[in-house]
C-alpha positions, 0 to 999 in steps of 0.5 A: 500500500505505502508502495502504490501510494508512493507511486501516485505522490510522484505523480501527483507531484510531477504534474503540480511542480510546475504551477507550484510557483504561483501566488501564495494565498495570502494568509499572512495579511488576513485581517477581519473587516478589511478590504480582503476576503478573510478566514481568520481567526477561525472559527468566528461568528463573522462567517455565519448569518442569521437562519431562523431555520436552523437549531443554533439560530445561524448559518455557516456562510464563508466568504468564497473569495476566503477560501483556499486555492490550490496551484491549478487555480482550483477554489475549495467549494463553499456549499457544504460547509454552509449547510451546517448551523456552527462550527466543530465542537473539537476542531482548533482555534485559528489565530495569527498574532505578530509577536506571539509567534516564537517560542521564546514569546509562548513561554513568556506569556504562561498560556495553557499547554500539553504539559500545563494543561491546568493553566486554563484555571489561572485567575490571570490567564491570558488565553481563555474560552467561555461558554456563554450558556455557563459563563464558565472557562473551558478546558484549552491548550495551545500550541504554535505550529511548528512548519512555517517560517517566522512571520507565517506563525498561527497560534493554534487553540485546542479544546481539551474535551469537545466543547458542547453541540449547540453552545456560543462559545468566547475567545479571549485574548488579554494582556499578551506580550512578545518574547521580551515582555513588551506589550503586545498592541491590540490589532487594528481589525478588533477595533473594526469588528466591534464598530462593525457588529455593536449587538454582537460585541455587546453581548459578547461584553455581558458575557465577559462581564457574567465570567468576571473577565474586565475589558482592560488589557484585551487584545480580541475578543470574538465568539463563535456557535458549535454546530447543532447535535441535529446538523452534525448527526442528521444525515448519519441517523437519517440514512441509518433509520431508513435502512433499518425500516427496511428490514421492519425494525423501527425501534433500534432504541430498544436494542432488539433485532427485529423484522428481516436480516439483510440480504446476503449470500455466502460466497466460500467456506473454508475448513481448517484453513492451511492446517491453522492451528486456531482456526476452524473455519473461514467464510466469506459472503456478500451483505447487500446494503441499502446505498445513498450515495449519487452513483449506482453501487456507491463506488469511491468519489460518489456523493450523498444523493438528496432529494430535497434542496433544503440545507438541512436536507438528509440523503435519500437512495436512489430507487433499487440502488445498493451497495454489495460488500464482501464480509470475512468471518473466522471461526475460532477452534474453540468454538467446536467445543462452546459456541463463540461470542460474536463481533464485528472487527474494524480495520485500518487506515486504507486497509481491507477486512481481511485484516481479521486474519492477523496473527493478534486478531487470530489469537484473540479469536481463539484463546477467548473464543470470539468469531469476528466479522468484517467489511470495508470501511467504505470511504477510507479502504483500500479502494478508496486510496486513488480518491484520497490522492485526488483529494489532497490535490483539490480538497474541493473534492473531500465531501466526497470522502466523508458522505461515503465514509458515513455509508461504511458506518451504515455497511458495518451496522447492516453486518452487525444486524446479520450477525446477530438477527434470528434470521442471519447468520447463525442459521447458516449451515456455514455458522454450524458444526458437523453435526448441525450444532451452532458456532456462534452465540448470536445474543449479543454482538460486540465491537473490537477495532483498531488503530482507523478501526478504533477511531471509525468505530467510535462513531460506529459504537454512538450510533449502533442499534446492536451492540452496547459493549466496545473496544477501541484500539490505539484509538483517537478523534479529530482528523484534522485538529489533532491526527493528520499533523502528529501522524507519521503515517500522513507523510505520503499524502503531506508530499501531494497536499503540499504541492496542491496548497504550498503555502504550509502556514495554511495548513491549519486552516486547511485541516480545520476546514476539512474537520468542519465536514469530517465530523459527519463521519468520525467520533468527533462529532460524536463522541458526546453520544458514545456513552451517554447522552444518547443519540435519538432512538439509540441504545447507550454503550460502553467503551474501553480505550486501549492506547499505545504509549508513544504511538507514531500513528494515532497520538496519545493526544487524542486518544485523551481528548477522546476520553475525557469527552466521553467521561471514561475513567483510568486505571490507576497507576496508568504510566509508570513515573516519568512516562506521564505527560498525559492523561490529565483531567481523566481521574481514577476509576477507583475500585477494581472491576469496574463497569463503566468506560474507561482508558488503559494505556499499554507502555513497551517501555522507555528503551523502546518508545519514546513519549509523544513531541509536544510540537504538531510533527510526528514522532519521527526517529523515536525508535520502533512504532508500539502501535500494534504493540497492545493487540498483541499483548496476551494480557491486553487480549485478556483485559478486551474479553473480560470486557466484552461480555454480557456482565463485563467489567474493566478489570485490572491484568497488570498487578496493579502497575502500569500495563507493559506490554510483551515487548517492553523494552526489548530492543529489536526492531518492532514487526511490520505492520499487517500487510504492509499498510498502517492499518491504523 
């Protein structure tokens, strides 16, 4: 995969080399309210108006004279951007400030950061955001990007937890000053905005004065609303409920299976496959799902289809229009002997199903007896991989991504529904031993993925009818505010996004763009939901996080921001001393088994790995990637089974220490990942 991948990038490369040389966009002289169409400071109340129609009482309405260019000439699109009602509950806050755009000027200014997170607090902070609803500071951190050049600087402002659907947030800025304590003058563009919009400055002004924030000292101040729970997660449910009255089931609050299974047919059955000594039997099938994308089988590239016009328009399918996905199931041995629990398996970053053949997932299957299930992640499968690299050289083209990576989420609850419905595939002479005996106990249903299988299935778990139990593997949120940048597996698609857009101190304004859009289909906009708080006509879950510390792929950071939106606890001790730059605000779980979600890290020791940078770089030549590493911990695999069950609980397998895991510290190089790919 990274081979065919690389051989698109050359290419994608060859043919923007040559206009690469134009213009830059000209983000270093965005100022609000001058002559210039202008995106910062992102987000910002000044890119919406009014819509009575809508939850929140506003509309998203970017300039489109604001939007990026790439080197073609090629303008980002504003129209789906200006279907939602606020901006992202986990994306960043986008300002550049002359000044404040070293190092040297950051430590000066004391402002809330990854290792001082706590700062948020401080009575005289100079970085705060308020909710207008509580009057109330919310928790922040902040970094300075770290690839442009002195002058093109953005400080960049991360929610710690998601801030909340539907809320009027403030930022504010006060009394900041440069690397030599000078004082830092207030812009002229904040004098602008506030003679420009009174009544919003006003009430802005009352919500400084409830949180007790005097007016003396500020640099800017602005707000800005969060996007509606309804317009963030309208088109997944929307799609999701149709689909499921198709088969007559119009209660998936009650988390019975009801009416039909979906179509399906098996397509080969495999006994003792290659003497493997855990397996007992591979099948592979096909499972027909309803399609709503705009082209026939909903191939990569294809968009929603709607039937109405309206803004908050859901997606409709197209008459006798279906998608046909392969599925894969492993039959453990063991379940010869007792019928196996049931699961459905998420895998990785541009991957394919048959990732359930894995060594760590095959072990799982057979030491606690689980026959796990999977399809592709439609949208961001193998499949997928060309559309991805079109994207990055025209992010005009990304709604195409995430409207089809909401119709994988669709295609796996279509496959959790066979696997668990009385009709589906415990009826199967495939699902029964030799003397017609069941190999599955179809009851209840699981979910267990990792790495894009952990992230995917955060969203998968907040809106599945079908399962109430989830193990999130090496798992995070918020593609673009916290992944994309801290991910070193994002440094082939970085070599065709930047010779698209070269100006790198755009970048950030790029990512959190596309994460306006992303949280559609990833836990970002979801992960409120995941374990309460329940979505319409969804049952409530619960969630155990599984994190390599250290992971080159999907940072800690998010996986942490992830876990303190959805209220999951710690195991205690979680890091062993000196290992813990992390983890802060998510208190202990307290007493031992416990039934609520919850976050473990797994450590393969300071010799091996390396704690995460502090900057929005990737962990590169911090010794071997312990992403695979906890899957592949027998321990860990003991922690998931004890989790997944009818009565599970989290429950402690490491002593009570801090979980290592079965490589700690050895020195060899770490094993390659599962086909090639980071399936991550």
């Amino acid at each position: 995969m990274r081979t065919r991948l690389a051989a698109l990038a050359g290419l994608l490369l060859a043919a923007f080399t040559l206009l690469a040389a134009e213009a830059r966009a000209g983000y270093n002289a965005c100022r609000p309210f001058g002559a210039k169409a202008c995106l910062l400071p992102f987000p910002d109340n000044r890119l919406t108006v009014p819509d009575k129609h809508s939850v929140t009482g506003v509309r998203v309405h970017l300039p489109a004279a604001a939007m990026p260019v790439n080197v073609k000439g090629q303008r980002i699109g504003t129209g789906e951007y200006n279907r939602n009602d606020g901006f992202s509950p986990g994306g960043m806050i986008i300002i550049r400030i002359p000044g404040l755009d070293t190092s040297a000027a950051f430590v000066q200014n004391h402002l809330p950061s990854l290792t001082a997170m706590g700062r948020t607090y401080n009575r005289r902070q100079r970085l705060l955001l308020i909710d207008a609803a509580t009057h109330r500071r919310v928790l922040i951190w902040a970094e300075l990007d770290a690839t442009p050049k002195l002058g093109d600087v953005n400080l960049l402002v991360h929610p710690g937890r998601n801030l909340l659907h539907g809320h009027r947030y403030v930022v504010v800025l006060r009394n900041l000053v440069g690397a030599h304590r000078e004082r830092l003058r207030a812009p002229a563009w904040f004098a602008k905005a506030r003679s420009a919009q009174p009544k919003r400055y006003a009430r802005i002004r009352k919500t400084l004065s409830r949180a007790g924030v005097g007016r003396k000292g500020l640099y800017a101040t602005w707000d800005f609303t969060v996007i509606s729970r309804q317009s963030e997660t309208g088109r997944m449910l929307a799609i999701r409920n149709d689909a499921f009255r198709r088969l007559g089931d119009k209660n998936l609050a009650d988390g019975k299976p009801q009416g039909s299974a979906p179509k399906y047919t098996i397509d080969a059955v495999t006994d003792n496959p290659a003497d493997n000594p855990e397996l007992l039997r591979q099948v592979e099938g096909t499972i027909t799902v309803p399609c709503y994308l705009n082209a026939p089988g909903c191939p990569p590239g294809a968009r929603f289809h709607y039937s109405a016009k309206g803004k908050d328009a859901t997606p409709t399918a197209l008459p006798g229009n279906v998608i046909r996905e392969k599925f894969y199931c492993n039959v453990p041995r063991a379940a010869a002997s007792t019928p196996a629990r049931i699961s459905l398996y998420g895998h990785g970053l541009l991957g394919k199903p048959t990732e359930i053949n894995a060594g760590n997932v095959q072990d799982m299957s057979q030491e606690h007896d689980f026959v796990f299930c999977a399809t592709r992640w439609v949208g961001m499968s193998d499949e997928d991989l060309g559309n991805a690299a079109n994207i990055l050289g025209d992010l005009d083209l990304f709604p195409s991504l995430t409207d089809r990576l909401q119709q994988g989420v669709l295609d796996m609850l279509y496959l959790g529904r066979l696997m668990r419905s009385p009709h589906g595939l415990a009826t199967n002479a495939a699902f029964r031993g030799a003397s017609g005996r069941p190999l599955i106990d179809p009851s209840r249903l699981y979910y267990d993925g990792n790495s894009q299988g952990g992230i995917e299935g955060g969203i998968t778990t907040a809106v599945a009818p079908d399962f109430a139990r989830a193990v999130l593997g090496v798992s995070g949120m918020d593609y673009g505010g916290l992944l994309l940048a801290r991910s070193v597996d994002f440094d082939s698609y970085l070599t065709i996004l930047r010779s698209a857009y070269p100006d790198p101190s755009v970048r950030p304004l790029l990512y959190d763009l596309l994460q306006q859009l992303w949280d559609r289909s990833e836990p970002d906009g979801y992960a409120q939901y995941m374990t309460g708080h329940n979505l319409p006509g969804t049952p409530r879950h619960t969630v155990l996080m599984q994190i390599a510390l250290g992971d080159h792929q999907v940072t800690d950071y998010a996986a942490d921001t992830e876990a303190r939106t959805i209220g999951a606890g710690r195991l205690c001790p979680s890091v062993a001393r000196g290992r813990g730059r992390l983890l802060y605000g998510i208190p202990c779980v307290g007493a031992l088994p416990y039934s609520g979600s919850a976050i473990t890290y797994w450590d393969s020791g300071p010799k091996r790995v390396a704690l995460p940078p502090l900057s929005d770089t990737p962990p590169r030549g911090k010794g071997p990637d312990p992403h695979e590493d906890p899957r592949s911990t027998r321990a860990a695999r003991t922690q998931k089974s004890a989790f997944l069950a009818p009565d599970g609980k989290v429950v402690d397998v490491c002593g009570g220490r801090p979980c290592r895991t079965d490589v700690y510290n050895q020195v060899e190089a770490a094993p390659p990942t599962a086909g090639g790919v980071p399936p991550r």
